[in-house]
N, C-alpha and C positions, 0 to 999 in steps of 0.2 A: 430848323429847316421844315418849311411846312410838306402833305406830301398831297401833291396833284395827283388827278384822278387818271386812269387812262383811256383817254378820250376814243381809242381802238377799239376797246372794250364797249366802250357805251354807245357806239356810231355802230356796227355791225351787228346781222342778225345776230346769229353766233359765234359767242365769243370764242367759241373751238375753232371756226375759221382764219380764224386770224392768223397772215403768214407775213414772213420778215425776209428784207432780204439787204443787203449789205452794197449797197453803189459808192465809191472811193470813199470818203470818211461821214457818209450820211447815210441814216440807217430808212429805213422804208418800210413804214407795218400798213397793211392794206387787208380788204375784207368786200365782201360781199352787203349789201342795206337791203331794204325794201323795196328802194326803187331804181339801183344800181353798184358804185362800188365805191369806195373814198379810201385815198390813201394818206398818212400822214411822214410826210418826209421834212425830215432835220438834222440836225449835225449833234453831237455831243453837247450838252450843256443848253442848246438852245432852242426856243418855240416853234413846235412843228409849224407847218405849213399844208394846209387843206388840198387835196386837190380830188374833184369827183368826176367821173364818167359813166359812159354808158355801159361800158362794159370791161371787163378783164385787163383785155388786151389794150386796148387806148388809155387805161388809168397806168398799166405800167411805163407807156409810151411817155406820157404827158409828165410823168415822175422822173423818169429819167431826163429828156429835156430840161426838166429843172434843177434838177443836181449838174446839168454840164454845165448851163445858164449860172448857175452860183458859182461854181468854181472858177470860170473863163471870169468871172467879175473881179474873183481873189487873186486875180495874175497881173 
């Protein structure tokens, strides 16, 4: 098993920023950039999915929409 880099780590200013949060079976690491925020949300086992904004609050918005988006697809 090779081991991948953590993409969280290398996209944000500080990698001490870096916060997590747990939406139904998809995990969400997000952080502060240079020129605003990216968050990488994914499920267990598989390829995050990028998502950037301007700020905070609309990156968490746009993450959540995407994890109801994935789920309502899995029904």
């Amino acid at each position: 098993m090779t081991i991948q880099p953590d993409l969280a780590s290398q996209a944000v200013q500080d990698p001490g920023l870096i916060e997590e949060i747990q939406v139904l079976d998809h995990r969400i690491r997000f952080g502060p950039t240079h020129s605003g925020w990216v968050s990488f949300v994914a499920r267990q086992g598989q390829r995050p999915t990028i998502v950037l904004a301007c700020d905070r609050q609309t990156l968490l918005a746009q993450s959540h929409k995407l994890v109801e988006q994935r789920v309502e697809a899995l029904r």
